[in-house]
N, C-alpha and C positions, 0 to 999 in steps of 0.2 A: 639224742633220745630216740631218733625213728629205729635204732638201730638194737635199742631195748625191748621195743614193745614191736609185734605186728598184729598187721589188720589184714583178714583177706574176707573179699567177697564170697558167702553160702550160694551154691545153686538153690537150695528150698527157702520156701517162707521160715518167718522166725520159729514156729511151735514143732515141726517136723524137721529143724538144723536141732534144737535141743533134744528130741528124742531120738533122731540117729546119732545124735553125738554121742548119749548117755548108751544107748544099744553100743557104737564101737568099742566105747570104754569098756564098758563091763565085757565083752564079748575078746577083748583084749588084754584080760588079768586085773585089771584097775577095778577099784573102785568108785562109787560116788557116792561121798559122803554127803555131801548134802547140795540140793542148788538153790540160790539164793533168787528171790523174784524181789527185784528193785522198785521194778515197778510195782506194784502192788506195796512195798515201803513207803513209797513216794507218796504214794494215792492216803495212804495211814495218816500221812503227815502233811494232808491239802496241795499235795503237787504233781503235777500234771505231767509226765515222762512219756517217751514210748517204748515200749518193752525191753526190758535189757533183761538177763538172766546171769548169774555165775556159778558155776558148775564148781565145784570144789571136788576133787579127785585126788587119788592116793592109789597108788600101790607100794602093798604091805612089804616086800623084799628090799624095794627102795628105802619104805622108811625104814626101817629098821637096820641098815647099816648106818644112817645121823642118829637114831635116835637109842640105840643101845651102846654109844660111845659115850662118859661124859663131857669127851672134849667136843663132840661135835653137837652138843645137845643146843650148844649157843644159836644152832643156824636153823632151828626148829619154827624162827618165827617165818622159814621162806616157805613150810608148809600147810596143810597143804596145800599140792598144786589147784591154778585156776587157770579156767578158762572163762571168756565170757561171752556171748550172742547177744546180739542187740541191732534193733533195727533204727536204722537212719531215719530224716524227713523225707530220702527219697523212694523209700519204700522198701527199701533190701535191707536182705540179714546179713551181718557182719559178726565175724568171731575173732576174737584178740587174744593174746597171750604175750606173758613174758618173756621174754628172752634169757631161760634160767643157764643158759648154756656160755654166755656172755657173762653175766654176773657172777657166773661160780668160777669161771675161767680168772677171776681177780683174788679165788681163792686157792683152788689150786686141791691134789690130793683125793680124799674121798666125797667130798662136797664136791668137785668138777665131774666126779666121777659119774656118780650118782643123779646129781644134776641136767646133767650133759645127756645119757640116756635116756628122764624122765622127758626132757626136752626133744631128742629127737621121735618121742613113743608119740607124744601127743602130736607133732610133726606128720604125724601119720595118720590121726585123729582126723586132723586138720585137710589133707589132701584127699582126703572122703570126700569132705563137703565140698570140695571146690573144683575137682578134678571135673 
């Protein structure tokens, strides 16, 4: 499993790793569709969390080679992409993502393809904040 998912430590606090994230993203063709605040769900629902965010992202090129196929509309549920920042008990922000480059590699085709790119873009995301 560690090998699905990674974790790397953000050099910024948690509110300024979400707004450079969302700044590289969009500044790099993506978009973001929406970010999810968990915390503030949790807090909805009497529970006590410390900030976790998920960034829901797309780009359009991407999707649109799964999603104008109907054979590959099956794999719609892997979008879209997430990222997510969240901060520990030890006080650091931390951003995770899936390893869609691994997962689509079991599929193989225009799903690895596609995948594997979205994968390495946000890879790049990612070495912003932690470089």
């Amino acid at each position: 499993m560690d090998q699905m998912f990674f974790e790397s430590k953000s050099k910024y606090g948690f509110e300024e790793t979400v707004s450079k994230l969302s700044e590289i993203i969009t500044e790099s063709g993506w978009k973001v569709i929406y970010i999810h605040d968990l915390q503030e769900t949790m807090r909805k629902n009497g529970k006590d969390v410390n900030p976790v965010k998920v960034i829901e992202l797309c780009k359009p090129d991407y999707a649109y080679r799964l999603l104008s196929e109907d054979t590959l509309r099956i794999y719609s549920n892997m979008m879209p992409c997430r990222i997510s920042v969240y901060e520990k008990k030890d006080g650091k922000t931390y951003v995770s993502r899936l390893n869609s480059a691994m997962l689509s590699s079991m599929i193989g085709g225009v799903v690895e393809d596609v995948m594997s790119q979205a994968y390495r873009d946000a890879e790049s995301f990612i070495f912003y904040l932690i470089g």
